[in-house]
N, C-alpha and C positions, 0 to 999 in steps of 0.2 A: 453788470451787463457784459457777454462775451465781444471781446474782441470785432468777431465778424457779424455780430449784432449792431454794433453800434456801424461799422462800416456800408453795411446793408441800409440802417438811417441816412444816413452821409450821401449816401449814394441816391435813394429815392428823395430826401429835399431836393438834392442839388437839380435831380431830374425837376420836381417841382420847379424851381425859381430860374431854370433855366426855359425852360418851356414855356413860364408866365413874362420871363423880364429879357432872355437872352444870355447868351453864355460871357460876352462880352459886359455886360452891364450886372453881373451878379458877380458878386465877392464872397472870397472864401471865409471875410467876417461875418456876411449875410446868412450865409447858412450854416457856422458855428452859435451863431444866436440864434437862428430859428430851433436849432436843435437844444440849445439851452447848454453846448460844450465849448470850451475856450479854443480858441485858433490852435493853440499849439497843440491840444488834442486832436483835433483835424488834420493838422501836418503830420499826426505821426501815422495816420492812416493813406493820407494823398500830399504828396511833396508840394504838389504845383496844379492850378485850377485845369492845366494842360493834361494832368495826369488823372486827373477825377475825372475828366469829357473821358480822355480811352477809356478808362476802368467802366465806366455809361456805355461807351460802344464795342469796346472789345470782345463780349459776347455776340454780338450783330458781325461783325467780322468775323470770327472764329467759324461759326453755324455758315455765312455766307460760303466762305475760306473750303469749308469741309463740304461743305454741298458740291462745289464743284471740283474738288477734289474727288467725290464720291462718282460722280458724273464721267469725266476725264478717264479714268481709271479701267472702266469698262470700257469693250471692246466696242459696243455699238449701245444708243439711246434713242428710245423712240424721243421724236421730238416734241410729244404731246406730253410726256412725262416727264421733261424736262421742262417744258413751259408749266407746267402745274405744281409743279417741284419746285419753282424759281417764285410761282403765287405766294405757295405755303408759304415759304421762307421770307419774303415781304409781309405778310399779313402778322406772321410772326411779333418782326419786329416795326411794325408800323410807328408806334408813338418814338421810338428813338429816332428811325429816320427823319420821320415828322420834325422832331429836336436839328438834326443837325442838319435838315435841309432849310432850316429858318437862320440858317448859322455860314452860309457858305463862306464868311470869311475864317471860323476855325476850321470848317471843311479843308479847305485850300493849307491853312497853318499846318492841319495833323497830315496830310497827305492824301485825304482821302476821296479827294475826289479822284487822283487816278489809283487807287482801288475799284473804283464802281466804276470806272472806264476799262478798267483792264478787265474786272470781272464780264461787261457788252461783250467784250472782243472775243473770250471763252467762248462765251455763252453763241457768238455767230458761227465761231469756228464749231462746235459741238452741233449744232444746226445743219447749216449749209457747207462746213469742210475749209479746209487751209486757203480755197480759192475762192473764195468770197466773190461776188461784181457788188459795184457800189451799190444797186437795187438790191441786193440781198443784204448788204447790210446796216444802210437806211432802213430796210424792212424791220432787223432785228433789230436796230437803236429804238425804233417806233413802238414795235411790239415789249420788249422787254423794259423800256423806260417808263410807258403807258400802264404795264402793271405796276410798278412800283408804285406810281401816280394813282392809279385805281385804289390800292391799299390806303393811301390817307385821303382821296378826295370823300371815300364813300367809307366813315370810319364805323355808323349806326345800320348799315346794312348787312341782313343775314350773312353768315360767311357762306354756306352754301350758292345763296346766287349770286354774290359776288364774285365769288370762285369764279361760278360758271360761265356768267356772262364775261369776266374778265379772260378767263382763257378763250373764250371761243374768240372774242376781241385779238387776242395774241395772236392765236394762229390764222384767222384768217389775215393779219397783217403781215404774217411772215409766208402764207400763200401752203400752208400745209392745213391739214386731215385732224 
């Protein structure tokens, strides 16, 4: 089996038994034996249970990372395309958020919850501009936290009208068109 075969296993157990027991309460023997591979072959793919959760969300950061990177970049952004853009990108990766939002103590250990704090604050400045009033960006913690939350509350709903009703949700929170 290649290399990034077996890694690819590795990676979707661990997504299993984290999802089912907790990143906390799952061991990197638990899912060398669900895989049927010795621990040390597991190590030579992920050093530390630390390094398996990034290699799980580091894709989900990367996509978040470049989105608003992509956003930023340009001169001006409608702001509906932005909030629909920020959907996508939720919906995307819903089942990993879903993971590490059950998780807020590794959240907190890998840093990431001010990643998705600092990514808000883009996301208001790219909105409403450098000068924010606290009502604009209450608006936008509201609107763009509430889609995330949209994305796993309603996981068996069409993506189209989730989409829909989710953005129109966003922006009439943030008080735009």
């Amino acid at each position: 089996m290649a290399k990034s075969d077996t890694k690819q296993r590795i990676l979707q157990t661990a997504r299993e038994l984290f999802a089912s027991q907790g990143v906390q309460q799952t061991s990197l023997q638990e899912i060398a034996d669900r895989l049927g591979i010795t621990k040390p072959a597991l190590y030579y793919h992920f050093t530390s249970r630390e390094d398996l959760v990034r290699s799980i969300v580091g894709p989900l950061l990367d996509d978040g990372e470049g989105f608003l990177a992509r956003m930023e970049e340009r001169a001006e952004v409608a702001p509906l395309e932005l909030v629909e853009g920020f959907f996508d990108f939720h919906h995307r990766h819903r089942k990993d958020m879903m993971l590490l939002l059950t998780e807020l103590t590794t959240l907190a250990e890998l840093g990431l919850i001010d990643v998705v704090l600092s990514w808000r604050a883009r996301l208001t400045h790219l909105v409403f501009g450098p000068d924010a009033t606290l009502e604009q960006q209450t608006r936008a913690v509201l609107a763009f936290g509430g889609m995330q939350d949209c994305t796993m509350q309603f996981p068996d709903a069409p993506f189209d009208e989730l989409r829909a009703a989710t953005v129109t949700a966003a922006c009439a929170a943030l008080g735009i068109d």
